[in-house]
Structures are given as C-alpha cells and as structure tokens.
C-alpha positions as CSV (number, residue, x, y, z in Angstrom):
1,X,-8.8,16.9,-34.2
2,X,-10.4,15.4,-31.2
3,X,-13.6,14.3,-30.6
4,X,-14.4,12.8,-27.2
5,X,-17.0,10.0,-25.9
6,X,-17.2,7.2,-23.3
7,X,-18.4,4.1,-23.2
8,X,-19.4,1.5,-20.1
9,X,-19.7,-2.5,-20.7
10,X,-23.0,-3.0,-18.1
11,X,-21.3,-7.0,-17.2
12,X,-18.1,-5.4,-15.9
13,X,-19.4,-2.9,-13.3
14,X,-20.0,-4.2,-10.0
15,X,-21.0,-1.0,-8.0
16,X,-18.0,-0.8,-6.0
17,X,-18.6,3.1,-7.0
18,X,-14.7,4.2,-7.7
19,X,-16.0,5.8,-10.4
20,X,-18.5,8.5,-8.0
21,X,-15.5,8.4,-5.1
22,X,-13.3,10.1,-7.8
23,X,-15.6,12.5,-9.2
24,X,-16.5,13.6,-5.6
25,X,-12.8,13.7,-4.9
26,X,-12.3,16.0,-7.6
27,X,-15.1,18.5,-7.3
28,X,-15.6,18.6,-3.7
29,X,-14.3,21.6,-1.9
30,X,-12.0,22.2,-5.1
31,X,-13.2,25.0,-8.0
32,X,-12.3,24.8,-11.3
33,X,-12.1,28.2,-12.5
34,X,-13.5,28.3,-16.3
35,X,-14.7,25.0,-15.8
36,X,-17.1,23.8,-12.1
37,X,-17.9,25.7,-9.0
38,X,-16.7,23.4,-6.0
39,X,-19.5,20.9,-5.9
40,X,-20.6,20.5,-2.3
41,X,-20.4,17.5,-0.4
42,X,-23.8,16.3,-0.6
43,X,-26.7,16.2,-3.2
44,X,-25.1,16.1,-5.7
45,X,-24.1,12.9,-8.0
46,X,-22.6,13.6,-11.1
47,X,-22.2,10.2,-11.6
48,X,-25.3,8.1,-10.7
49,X,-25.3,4.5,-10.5
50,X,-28.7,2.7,-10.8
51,X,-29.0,-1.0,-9.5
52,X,-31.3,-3.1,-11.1
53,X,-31.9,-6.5,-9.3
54,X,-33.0,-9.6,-11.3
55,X,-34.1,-13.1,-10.3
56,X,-35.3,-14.1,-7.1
57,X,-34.5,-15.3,-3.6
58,X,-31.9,-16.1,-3.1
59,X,-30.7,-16.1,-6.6
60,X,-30.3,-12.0,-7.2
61,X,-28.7,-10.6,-9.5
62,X,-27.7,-6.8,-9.6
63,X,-26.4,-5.3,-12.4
64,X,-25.6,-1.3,-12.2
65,X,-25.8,1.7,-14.6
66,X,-23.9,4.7,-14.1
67,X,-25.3,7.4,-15.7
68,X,-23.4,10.6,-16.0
69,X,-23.6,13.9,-18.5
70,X,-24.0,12.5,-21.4
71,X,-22.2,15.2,-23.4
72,X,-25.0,15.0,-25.8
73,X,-24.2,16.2,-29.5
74,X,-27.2,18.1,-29.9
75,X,-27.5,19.4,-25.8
76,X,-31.2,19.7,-23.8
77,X,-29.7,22.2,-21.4
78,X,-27.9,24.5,-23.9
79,X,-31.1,25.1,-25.8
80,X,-32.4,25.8,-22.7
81,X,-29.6,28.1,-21.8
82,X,-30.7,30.0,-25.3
83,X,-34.1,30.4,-24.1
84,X,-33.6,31.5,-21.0
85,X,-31.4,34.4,-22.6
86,X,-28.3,32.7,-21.4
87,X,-26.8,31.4,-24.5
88,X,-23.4,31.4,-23.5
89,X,-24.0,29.9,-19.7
90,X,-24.2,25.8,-21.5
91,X,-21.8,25.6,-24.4
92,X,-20.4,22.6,-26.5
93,X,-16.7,23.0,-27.0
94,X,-15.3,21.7,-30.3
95,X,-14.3,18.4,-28.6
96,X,-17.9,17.8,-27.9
97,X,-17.4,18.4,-24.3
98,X,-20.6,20.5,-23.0
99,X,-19.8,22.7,-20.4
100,X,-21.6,24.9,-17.7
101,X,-20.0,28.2,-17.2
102,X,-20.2,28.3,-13.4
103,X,-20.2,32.5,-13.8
104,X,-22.7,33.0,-17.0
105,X,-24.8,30.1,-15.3
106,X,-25.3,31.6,-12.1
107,X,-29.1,31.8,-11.2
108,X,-30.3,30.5,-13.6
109,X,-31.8,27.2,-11.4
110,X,-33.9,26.6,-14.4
111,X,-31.2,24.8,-16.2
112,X,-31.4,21.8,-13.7
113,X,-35.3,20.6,-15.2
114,X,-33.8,21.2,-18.9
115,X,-31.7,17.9,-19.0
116,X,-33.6,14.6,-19.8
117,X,-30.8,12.4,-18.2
118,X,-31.7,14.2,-15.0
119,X,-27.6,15.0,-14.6
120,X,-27.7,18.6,-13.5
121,X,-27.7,19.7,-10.0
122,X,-28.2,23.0,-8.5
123,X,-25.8,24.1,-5.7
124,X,-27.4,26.1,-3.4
125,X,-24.0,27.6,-2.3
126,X,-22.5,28.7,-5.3
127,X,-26.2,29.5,-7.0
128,X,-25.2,27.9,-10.1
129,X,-26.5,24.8,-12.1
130,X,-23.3,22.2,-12.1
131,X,-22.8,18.6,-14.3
132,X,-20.0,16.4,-15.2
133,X,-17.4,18.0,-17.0
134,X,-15.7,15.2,-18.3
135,X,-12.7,16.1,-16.5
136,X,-12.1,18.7,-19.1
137,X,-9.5,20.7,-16.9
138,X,-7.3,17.4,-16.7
139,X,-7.9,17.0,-20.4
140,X,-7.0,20.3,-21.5
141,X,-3.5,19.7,-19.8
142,X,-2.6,16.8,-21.5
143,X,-4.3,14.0,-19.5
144,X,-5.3,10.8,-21.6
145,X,-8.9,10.1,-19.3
146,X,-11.6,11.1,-16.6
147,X,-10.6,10.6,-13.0
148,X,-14.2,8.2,-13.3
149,X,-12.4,5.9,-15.9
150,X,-8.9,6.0,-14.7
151,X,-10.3,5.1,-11.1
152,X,-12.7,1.8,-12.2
153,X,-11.1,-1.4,-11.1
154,X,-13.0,-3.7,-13.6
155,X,-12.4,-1.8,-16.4
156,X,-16.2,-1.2,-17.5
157,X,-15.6,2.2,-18.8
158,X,-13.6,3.0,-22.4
159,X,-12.9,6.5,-22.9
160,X,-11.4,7.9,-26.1
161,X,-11.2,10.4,-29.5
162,X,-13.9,9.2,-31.5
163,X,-12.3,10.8,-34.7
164,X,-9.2,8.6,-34.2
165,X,-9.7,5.2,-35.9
166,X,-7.1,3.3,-34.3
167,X,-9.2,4.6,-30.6
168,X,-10.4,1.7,-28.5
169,X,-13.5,3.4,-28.0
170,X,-13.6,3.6,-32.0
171,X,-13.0,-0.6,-31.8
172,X,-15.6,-1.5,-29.6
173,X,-18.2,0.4,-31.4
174,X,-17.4,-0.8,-34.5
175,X,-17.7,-4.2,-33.1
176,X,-20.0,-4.6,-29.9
177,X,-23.6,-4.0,-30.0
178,X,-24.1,-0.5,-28.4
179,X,-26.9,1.6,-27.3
180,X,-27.4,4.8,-25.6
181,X,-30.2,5.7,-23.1
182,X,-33.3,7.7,-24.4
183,X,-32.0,7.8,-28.0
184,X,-35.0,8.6,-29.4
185,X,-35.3,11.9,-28.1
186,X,-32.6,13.4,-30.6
187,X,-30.0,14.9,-28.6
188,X,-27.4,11.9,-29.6
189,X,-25.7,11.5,-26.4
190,X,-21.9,10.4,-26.7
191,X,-21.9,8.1,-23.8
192,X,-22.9,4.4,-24.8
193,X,-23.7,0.8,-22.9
194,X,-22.6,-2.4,-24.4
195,X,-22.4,-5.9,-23.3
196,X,-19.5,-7.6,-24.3
C-alpha cells in the first residue's frame, strides 16, 4: 500500500524556481484527461514560492517557501465540494492524493476560496477550479517522483510512501524536527518544512 507525502528542507532552496518551471512545463498547454485541464500560461502557480528576507543592508538574507497543494488528509476543498452538491468534483484517492476532477469540477469557481493554503486557481478558459496534482498521471504509470522534485537542483524536496519504513521521507521525519503550515486548522496537510 502506498501512501504519499513531500517534504522540503527551507536551507536548501535557493529560489532558482525549477521546481514551478517544471510544473508549468507539465500543465501548460497539455490536459491530463482524468486528472488537470491544461493550465494556462499565466495566473496560475501551483507551486508558489514565498521569499522572506532577513537582516539588513547589505547583509540580506532570503530564504524561500514553496508552497504547493498540500494534499491535506482531511481536505478544505473537498468538504466544500460536498456542500456545494459536488461531492465527487474534489476527491482523496487512497494514496492520499486529492484530486480535482476537471469535468465534475466545472463551474463551480467557488472551490478556489475553500482552500486555506490559497493553492487553487480558477481557469477562466477551461471554467474549472485546478491545483497541484502531485503528478499523479506520472505516478500512476510507474514514476518514482513529481516533475517539482525530480527537477530541484539542491535537493530541498524529499518525496516518498509514508507507509514504507525504509522511505527517506519516513527517515527524515523520524529524525528532523518538522512542521507543516497552518497545522492548527485540522486538515493535516502531508507536505512538511524541516531544517536540517
């Protein structure tokens, strides 16, 4: 059984922004049937990295924060899907992937407000709310990562199967000090931040 999540060491990324370049060159201009409408080529960031600058002149620092879909375990946007009367437009596959279907979806702009990560986008084209899919349509063919991970130079991101106990991603949070952003809120995201 497999159980995804991701995790991103904040003092390795250095904003080069591989990680957007390859999202965008995945979903621009390209559908996914069953799993994205083509995401257009602007407004849309389904990776979004944050700069925070510390110190002062001229001793700045920047760190950066990507913040995708945070493929939560207990999703914002699919219980908004089940109020909206859409229950099947935001579902949570067994791997803990949470998907948007890009057909049940349509119309339903609404969606985009529901997520507290503020990771939904609504594509004006395709009237339909989109996110990050984790790359499910590689993953579901055999592929071992996310175009985001396999494309960061400094190695910041650890992807893995959170049920497998030999998993680097199961290593690092067994041992690093991790967080995830707005935990309090209750949807238990399975995207984490350490510092190593």
């Amino acid at each position: 059984m497999t159980r995804y999540g991701m995790l991103m060491d904040v003092t390795k990324c250095n904003g080069c922004y591989n990680c957007f370049l390859a999202c965008k060159d995945e979903y621009c201009g390209t559908e996914h049937p069953g799993y994205a409408a083509a995401q257009p080529m602007t407004g849309q960031e389904w990776i979004r990295l944050v700069n925070t600058e510390r110190g002062s002149f001229p001793k700045i620092k920047v760190d950066y924060t990507a913040i995708p879909c945070m493929h939560c375990d207990e999703p914002a946007c699919m219980q908004a899907a089940a109020e909206a009367g859409v229950p099947d437009a935001v579902y949570k596959r067994a791997d803990g992937i949470v998907l948007i279907d890009p057909v049940k979806a349509k119309g339903h702009q609404e969606l985009v407000s529901s997520c507290p990560y503020r990771v939904i986008f609504w594509n004006d084209a395709a009237q339909v709310p989109q996110k990050c899919t984790l790359c499910a349509h590689h993953l579901d063919k055999g592929e071992k990562t996310t175009r985001c991970v396999e494309a960061c130079p400094t190695g910041s991101r650890v992807f893995g199967n959170l049920l497998d106990p030999d998993s680097e991603i199961r290593f690092v949070l067994k041992h690093k000090k991790v967080f995830r952003m707005k935990e309090e809120i209750g949807t238990e995201p399975k995207f984490w931040y350490f510092i190593d």
